[in-house]
N, C-alpha and C positions, 0 to 999 in steps of 0.2 A: 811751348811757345804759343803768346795767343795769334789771332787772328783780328788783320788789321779791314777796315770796311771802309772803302772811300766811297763818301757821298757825293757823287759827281755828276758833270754834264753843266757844269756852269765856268766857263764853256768845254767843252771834249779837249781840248789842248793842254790846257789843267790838268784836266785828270789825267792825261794819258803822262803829261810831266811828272803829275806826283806819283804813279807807280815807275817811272823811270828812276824819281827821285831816291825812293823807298828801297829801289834794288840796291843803288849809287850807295848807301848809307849802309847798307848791312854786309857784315863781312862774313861770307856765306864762301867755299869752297867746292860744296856742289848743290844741288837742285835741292836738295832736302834738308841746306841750310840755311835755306830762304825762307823768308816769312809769308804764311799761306795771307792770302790778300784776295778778298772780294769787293768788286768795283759794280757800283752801279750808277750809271750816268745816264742819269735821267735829265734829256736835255728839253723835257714839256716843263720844267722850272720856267717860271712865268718872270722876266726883265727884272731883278732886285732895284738898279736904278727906276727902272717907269714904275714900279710898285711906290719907291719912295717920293718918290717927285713928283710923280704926276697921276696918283691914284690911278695906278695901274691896279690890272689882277696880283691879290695876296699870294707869295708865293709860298707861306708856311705850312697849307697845306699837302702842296708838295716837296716839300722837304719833311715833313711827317712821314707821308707816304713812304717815302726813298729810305729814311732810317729804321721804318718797321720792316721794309724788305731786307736790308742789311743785318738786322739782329735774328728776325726769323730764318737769316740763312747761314747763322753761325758766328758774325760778328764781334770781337770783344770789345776792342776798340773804334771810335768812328773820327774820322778829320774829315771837314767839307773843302776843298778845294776852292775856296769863294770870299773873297776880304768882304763884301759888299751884301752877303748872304749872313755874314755871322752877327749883323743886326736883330735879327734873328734868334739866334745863337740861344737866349736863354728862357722863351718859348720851346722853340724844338725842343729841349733838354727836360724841361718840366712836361712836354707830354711822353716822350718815349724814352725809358730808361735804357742806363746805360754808360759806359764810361768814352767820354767824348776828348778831341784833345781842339785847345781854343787858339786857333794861329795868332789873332789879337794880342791874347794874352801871353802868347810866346813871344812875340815883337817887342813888345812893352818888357818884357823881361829881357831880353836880350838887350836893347839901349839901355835900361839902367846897371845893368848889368858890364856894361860897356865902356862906355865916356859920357852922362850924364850932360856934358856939359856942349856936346856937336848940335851945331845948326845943323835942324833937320828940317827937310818940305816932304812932302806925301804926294805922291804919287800913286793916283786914287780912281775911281770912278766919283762924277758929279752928287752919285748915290752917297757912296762911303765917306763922300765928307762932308755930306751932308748930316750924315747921323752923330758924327762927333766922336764915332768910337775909339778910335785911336788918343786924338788928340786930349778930350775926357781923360782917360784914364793916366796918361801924363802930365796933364798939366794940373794933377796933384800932388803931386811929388814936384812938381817945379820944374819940370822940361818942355818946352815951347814947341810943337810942331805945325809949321807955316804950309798955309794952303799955296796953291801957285799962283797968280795972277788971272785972271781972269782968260786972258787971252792965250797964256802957258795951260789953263786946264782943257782949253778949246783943242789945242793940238795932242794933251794924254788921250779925249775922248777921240780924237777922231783916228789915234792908234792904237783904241781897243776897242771901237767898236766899225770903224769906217775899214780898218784893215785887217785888225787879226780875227774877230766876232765874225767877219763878212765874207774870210778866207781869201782876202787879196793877197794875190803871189805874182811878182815877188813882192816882198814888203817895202815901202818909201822910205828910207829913216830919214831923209835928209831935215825934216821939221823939227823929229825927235832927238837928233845930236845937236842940231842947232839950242834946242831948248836946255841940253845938258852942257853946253858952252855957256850958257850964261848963268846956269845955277852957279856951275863954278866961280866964275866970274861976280855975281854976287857972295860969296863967298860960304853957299854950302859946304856943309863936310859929310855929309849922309843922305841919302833917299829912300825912304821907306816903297818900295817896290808893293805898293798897296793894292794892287791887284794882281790876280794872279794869272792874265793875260802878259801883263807887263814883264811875268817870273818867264813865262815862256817866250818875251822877245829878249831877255837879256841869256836865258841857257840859249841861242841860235849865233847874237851876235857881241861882240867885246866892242865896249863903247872906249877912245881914247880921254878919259877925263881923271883929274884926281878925285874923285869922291864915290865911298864906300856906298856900294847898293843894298840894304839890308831887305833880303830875298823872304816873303814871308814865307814860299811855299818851301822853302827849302830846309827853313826853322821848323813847319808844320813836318817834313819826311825824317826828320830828323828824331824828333820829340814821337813819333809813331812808332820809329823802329826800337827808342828804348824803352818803352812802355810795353811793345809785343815781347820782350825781351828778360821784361821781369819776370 
């Protein structure tokens, strides 16, 4: 069995989810059927959003940093816990070898993979849609993925970073169910759960809506434990 290494600390809830997730996915009957997992959550990662927006501090060098401690301490495979970090994604990869697993590119497989044809919006950081990655890599294949409204993206930011990033307890949803009342209502049929703050307010709370959440962290725990497996 290899050994799975999660690049974390963007933010601690993340990570602490995707080894929750990691356990949740693997059918293990005692302790030493579990997959050995080294976590390191490095939370001096410098804001991926203010890096991209607003010439913030790079934070590639610390995700460099964070993936040579993970492979120098046994590592086989690495997932980063971070939709907004994987901009990224193929710098890191090009300096430190290794076999990495790309939650993006699990997303993107799993919709086409799925129903090609679902109105989907992203639910994102300001960062992440900004770089286009998601939407990029669909809308060559011909699948549309719509940003939210201006004033819809005002209320994702300020429930990932005004309440979950900032540790407000307990959480508000009221702006955020309000916002998933009118997706539906305009007539989404999927949400790309595009940050993975966002993975850890929907594993706490069940939203009453018709429309399927597509969990990226949960695609990324999933795609680790059959990979440690091979």
């Amino acid at each position: 069995m290899k050994t799975i290494g999660i690049l974390g600390g963007m933010g601690p809830e993340a990570t602490l989810l995707l080894y929750r997730l990691i356990i949740d996915h693997t059918d293990a009957k005692s302790d030493q059927e579990h997959i050995p997992t080294l976590i390191y959550s490095n939370t001096r990662v410098p804001d991926r959003t203010r890096a991209i927006l607003h010439q913030g501090e790079d934070p590639l060098p610390y995700l460099i940093q964070s993936a040579k401690v993970l492979r120098e301490g046994g590592a086989d495979i690495i997932g980063m816990p971070c939709n907004t970090a994987h901009h990224y994604f193929d710098r890191l990869t090009e300096e430190v070898e290794g076999d990495y697993v790309n939650m993006v590119e699990l997303t993107y497989r799993r919709i086409l993979n799925n129903d090609s044809r679902k109105k989907i919006v992203l639910f994102a950081t300001a960062g992440t849609i900004e770089t286009g990655i998601y939407d990029f890599s669909l809308r060559n294949k011909g699948i549309q993925v719509l940003s939210p409204k201006p004033k819809d993206q005002e209320v994702i930011m300020k429930m990932i970073y005004g309440q979950i990033k900032s540790g407000k307890r307990p959480i508000d949803l009221e702006e955020y169910q309000e916002l998933l009342y009118r997706m539906e209502e305009e007539g989404f049929e999927a949400v790309i759960l595009g940050c993975t703050e966002l993975s850890y307010l929907h594993s706490m709370f069940k939203f009453p809506v018709n429309i399927e959440f597509i969990n990226t962290l949960d695609l990324l725990a999933a795609e680790l434990v059959k990979k440690a497996k091979q």
